[in-house]
N, C-alpha and C positions, 0 to 999 in steps of 0.2 A: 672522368666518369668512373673508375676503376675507383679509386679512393672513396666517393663516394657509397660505391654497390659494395667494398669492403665495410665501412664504416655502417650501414646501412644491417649489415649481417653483423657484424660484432655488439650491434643494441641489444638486443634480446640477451646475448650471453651476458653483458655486463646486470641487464636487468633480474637476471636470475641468481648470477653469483651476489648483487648487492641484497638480493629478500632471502637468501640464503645463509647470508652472515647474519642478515637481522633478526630472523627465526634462531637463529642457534643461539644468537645473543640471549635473546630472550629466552629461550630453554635455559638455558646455564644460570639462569638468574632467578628462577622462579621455583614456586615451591610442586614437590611430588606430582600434590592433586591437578596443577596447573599444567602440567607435564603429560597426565594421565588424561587430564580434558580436550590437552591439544592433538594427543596422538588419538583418541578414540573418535574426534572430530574429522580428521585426515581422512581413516580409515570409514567412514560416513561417508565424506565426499567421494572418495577415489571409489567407494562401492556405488554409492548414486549416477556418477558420471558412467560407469560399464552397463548398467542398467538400461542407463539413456542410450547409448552407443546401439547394445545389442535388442531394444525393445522392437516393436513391432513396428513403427510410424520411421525408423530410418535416421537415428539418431539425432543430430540438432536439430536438423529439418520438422520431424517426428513432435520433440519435446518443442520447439517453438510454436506449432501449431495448439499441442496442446496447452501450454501456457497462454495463446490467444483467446479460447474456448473457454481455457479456466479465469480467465481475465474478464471476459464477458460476465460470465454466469454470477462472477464475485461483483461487477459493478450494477449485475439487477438486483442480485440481492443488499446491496449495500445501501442502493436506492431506496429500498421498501422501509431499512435497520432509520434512512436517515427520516422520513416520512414519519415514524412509529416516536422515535426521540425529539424530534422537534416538537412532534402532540405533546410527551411526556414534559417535556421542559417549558413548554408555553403553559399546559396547566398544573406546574409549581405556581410558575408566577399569577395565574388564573386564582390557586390558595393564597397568595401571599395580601393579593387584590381584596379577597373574600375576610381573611382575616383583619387587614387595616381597616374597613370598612365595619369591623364588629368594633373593633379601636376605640374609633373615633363617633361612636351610638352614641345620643347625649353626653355633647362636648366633650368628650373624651378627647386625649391626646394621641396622636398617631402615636407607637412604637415601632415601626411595620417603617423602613424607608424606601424611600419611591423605586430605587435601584433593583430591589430586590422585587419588583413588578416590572418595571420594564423592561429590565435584565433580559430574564429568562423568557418573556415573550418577545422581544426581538430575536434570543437567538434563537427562540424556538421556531420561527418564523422561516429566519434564512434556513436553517438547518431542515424543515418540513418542505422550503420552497428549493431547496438545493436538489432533495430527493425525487419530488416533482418534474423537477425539469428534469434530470436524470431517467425518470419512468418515461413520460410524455416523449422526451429528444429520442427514444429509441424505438417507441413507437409509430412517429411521424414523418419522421426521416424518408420511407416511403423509396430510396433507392431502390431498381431493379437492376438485375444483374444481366449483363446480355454478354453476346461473342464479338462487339465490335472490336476491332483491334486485336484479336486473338489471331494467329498464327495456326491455320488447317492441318491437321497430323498430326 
């Protein structure tokens, strides 16, 4: 067991020492600007990460909630983005319809191929009905929230 719980604590040091030669590799090999991108990237994170730490919400704890919150907000609105593009994209092919159809006015030859109508109305479809259910699912869902199982104090 002993060899194990040592082996167990020597992971992490070996995993840092091998992404530490591999960063430096790469330093040594790269040019200025790439140098200048990587060190001002670093300095981004390590400032983001004390941010997190010291913010109001209690560091990870804190920042996971808020990334929950921000998760939400971005899958209502992404919902509405996919509702609005699906319309857009069903009526291209809605033009593309309207156009063959002027085509082919007294026997005329289609130019206009059928692809480029059903295309874009099925995707426009899935993509309109993806957002839908995405609005609607979060709507109807209908969970309340109670104290069963919660723990007094």
């Amino acid at each position: 067991m002993k060899t194990v719980t040592a082996s167990l604590k020597a992971i992490p040091a070996r995993i840092q020492t091998e992404a530490t030669l591999k960063v430096w590799g790469y330093l040594d090999n790269c040019s200025p600007a790439s140098r200048a991108a990587f060190f001002a990237g670093a300095t981004m994170v390590t400032g983001a990460q004390s941010a997190v730490a010291q913010s109001s919400g209690g560091g990870f704890g804190g920042m996971s909630s808020t990334a929950a919150e921000q998760g939400s907000t971005i899958a209502d609105n992404a919902s509405t983005i996919f509702v609005a593009a699906g319309f857009i994209i069903a009526g291209f092919g809605g033009m593309n319809l309207y156009k063959r159809s002027r085509e082919t006015r007294d026997g005329g030859t289609p130019e206009t191929p059928m692809m480029k109508i059903i295309g874009p109305f099925v995707a426009g479809a899935v993509l309109a009905s993806t957002g839908a259910v995405m609005i609607l699912g979060g709507e109807t869902i209908g969970i309340d929230q109670s104290d069963y199982g919660t723990i007094p104090g």
